[in-house]
C-alpha positions as CSV (number, residue, x, y, z in Angstrom):
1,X,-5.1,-11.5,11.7
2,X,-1.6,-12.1,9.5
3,X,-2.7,-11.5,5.7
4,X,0.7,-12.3,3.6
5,X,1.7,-12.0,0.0
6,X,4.0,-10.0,-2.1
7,X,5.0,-9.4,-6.1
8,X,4.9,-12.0,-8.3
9,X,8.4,-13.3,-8.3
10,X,8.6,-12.8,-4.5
11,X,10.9,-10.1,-4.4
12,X,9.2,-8.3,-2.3
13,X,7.1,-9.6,0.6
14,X,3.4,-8.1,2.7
15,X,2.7,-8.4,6.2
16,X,-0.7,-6.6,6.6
17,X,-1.5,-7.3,10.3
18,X,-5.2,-5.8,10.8
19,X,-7.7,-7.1,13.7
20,X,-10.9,-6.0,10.8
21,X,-12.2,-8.9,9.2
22,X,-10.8,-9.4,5.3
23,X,-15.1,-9.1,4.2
24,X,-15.3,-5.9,6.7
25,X,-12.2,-3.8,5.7
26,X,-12.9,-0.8,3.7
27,X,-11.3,-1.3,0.1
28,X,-10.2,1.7,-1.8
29,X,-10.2,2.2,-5.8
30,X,-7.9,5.5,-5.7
31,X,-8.9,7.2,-9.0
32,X,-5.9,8.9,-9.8
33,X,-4.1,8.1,-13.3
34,X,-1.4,6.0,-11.7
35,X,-4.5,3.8,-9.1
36,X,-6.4,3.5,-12.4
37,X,-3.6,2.1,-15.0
38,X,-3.2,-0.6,-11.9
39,X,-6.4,-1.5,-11.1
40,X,-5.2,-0.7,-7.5
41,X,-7.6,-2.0,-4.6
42,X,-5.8,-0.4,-1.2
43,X,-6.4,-1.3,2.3
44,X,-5.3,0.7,5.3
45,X,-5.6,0.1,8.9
46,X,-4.3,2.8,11.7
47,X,-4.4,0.1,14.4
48,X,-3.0,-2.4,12.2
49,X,1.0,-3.0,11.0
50,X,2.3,-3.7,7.5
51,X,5.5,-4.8,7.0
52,X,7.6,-4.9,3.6
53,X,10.9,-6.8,3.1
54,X,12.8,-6.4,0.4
55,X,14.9,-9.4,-0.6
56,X,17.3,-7.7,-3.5
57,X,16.8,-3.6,-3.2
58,X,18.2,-3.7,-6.4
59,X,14.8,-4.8,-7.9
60,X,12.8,-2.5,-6.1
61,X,11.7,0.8,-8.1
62,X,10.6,3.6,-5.7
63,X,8.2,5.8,-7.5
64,X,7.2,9.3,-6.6
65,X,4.9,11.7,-8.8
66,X,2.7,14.4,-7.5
67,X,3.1,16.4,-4.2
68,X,6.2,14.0,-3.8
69,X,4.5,12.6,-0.2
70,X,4.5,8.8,-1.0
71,X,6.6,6.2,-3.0
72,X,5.0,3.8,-4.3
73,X,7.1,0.1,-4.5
74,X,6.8,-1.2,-7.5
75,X,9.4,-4.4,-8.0
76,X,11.6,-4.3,-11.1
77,X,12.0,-7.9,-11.9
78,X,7.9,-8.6,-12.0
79,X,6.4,-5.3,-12.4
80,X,4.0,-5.7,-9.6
81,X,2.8,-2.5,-7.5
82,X,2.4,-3.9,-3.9
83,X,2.4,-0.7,-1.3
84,X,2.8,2.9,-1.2
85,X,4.5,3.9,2.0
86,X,5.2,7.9,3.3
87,X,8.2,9.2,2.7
88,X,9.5,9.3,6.8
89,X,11.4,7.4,8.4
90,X,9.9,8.3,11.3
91,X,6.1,7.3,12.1
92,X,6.0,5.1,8.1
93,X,2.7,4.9,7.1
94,X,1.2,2.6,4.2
95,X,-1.4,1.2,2.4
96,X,-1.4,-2.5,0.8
97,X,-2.6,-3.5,-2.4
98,X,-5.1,-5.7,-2.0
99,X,-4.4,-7.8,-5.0
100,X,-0.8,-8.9,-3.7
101,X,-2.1,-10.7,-0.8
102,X,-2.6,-14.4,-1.1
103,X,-5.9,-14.4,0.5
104,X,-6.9,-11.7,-1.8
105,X,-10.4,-13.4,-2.6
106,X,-11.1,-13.1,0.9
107,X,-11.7,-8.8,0.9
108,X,-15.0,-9.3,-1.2
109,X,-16.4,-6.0,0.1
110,X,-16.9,-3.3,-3.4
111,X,-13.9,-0.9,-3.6
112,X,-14.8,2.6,-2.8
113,X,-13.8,4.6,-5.3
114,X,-12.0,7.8,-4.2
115,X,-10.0,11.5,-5.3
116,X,-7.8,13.2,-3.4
117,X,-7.4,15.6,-6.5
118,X,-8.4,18.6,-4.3
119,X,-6.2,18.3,-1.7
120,X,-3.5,19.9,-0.8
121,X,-0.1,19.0,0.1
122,X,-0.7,19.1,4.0
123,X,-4.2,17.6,3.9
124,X,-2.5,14.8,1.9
125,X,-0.3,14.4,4.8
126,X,-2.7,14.5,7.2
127,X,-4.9,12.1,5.6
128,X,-2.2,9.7,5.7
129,X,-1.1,10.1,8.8
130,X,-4.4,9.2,10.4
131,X,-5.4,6.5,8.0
132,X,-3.0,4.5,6.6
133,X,-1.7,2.1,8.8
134,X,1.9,2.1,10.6
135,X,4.6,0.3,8.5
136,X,8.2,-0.9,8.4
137,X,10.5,-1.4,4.9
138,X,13.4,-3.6,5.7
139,X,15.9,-3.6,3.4
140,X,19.1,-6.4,3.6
C-alpha cells in the first residue's frame, strides 16, 4: 500500500510504502520536547520504503538537536514537520509523520506514547536501524 502526502504548501512530498494495514500500524507519540510541541504521531516500517522529494531545498530546514543522529525535515515556507530521517547516506532510515499523509484519518489505532530519554547514543542508533523503515531524500 502507497500512503502519500507532504507539507502544507507541497514543498515537500511522502511516499510511505508499508504492506501493514493504515488501522494495524503501530503509531508513536514520541514524548520528547520537540514530538510534544508537534503533536508528532510517527510511523515506521522496516519492510516498508519512504521516500521524500524535495521540490526547492531552499525551503527545507534540516534540524538536528540531541545526540545529533537524526534531522528532522521541517519545510521553511509552511512550517510543517513531515519525517525525521538518519543522518547516512548509506542504509537512510526514517519515520513519517502521520499527520502529513493524506489518508491520515485512516491510522485510527491510539498513538503509543514513548521515551527514549535513557538511551544512549548507540542504542539510539540501533533502535533506528532496526525499526524505522528504509528511506530515500531526493533533492533537485
Amino acid at each position: 500500500m502507497n500512503h502519500n502526502g507532504g507539507c502544507h504548501c507541497g514543498n515537500i512530498l511522502v511516499e510511505f510504502e508499508t504492506e501493514i494495514a493504515p488501522g494495524e500500524i503501530e503509531i508513536r507519540a514520541c514524548q520528547c520536547s520537540f514530538c510534544r510541541k508537534h503533536g508528532t504521531r510517527a510511523a515506521a516500517d522496516p519492510d516498508g520504503l519512504l521516500t521524500i522529494t524535495v521540490i526547492d531545498p531552499a525551503k527545507l530546514n534540516r534540524y538536528i538537536f540531541g545526540y545529533g543522529t537524526a534531522e528532522f525535515l521541517i519545510c521553511r515556507e509552511c512550517g510543517v514537520y513531515v519525517s525525521s530521517l538518519t543522518l547516512e547516506e548509506e542504509n537512510k532510515r526514517g519515520i513519517v509523520i502521520i499527520n502529513t499523509l493524506d489518508n491520515r484519518e485512516e491510522f485510527n489505532s491510539e498513538p503509543l506514547g514513548v521515551s527514549y530519554d535513557l538511551e544512549n547514543q548507540s542504542e539510539r542508533l540501533q533502535r533506528r536501524n532496526e525499526g524505522w523503515t528504509p528511506a530515500t531524500l531526493t533533492l533537485p
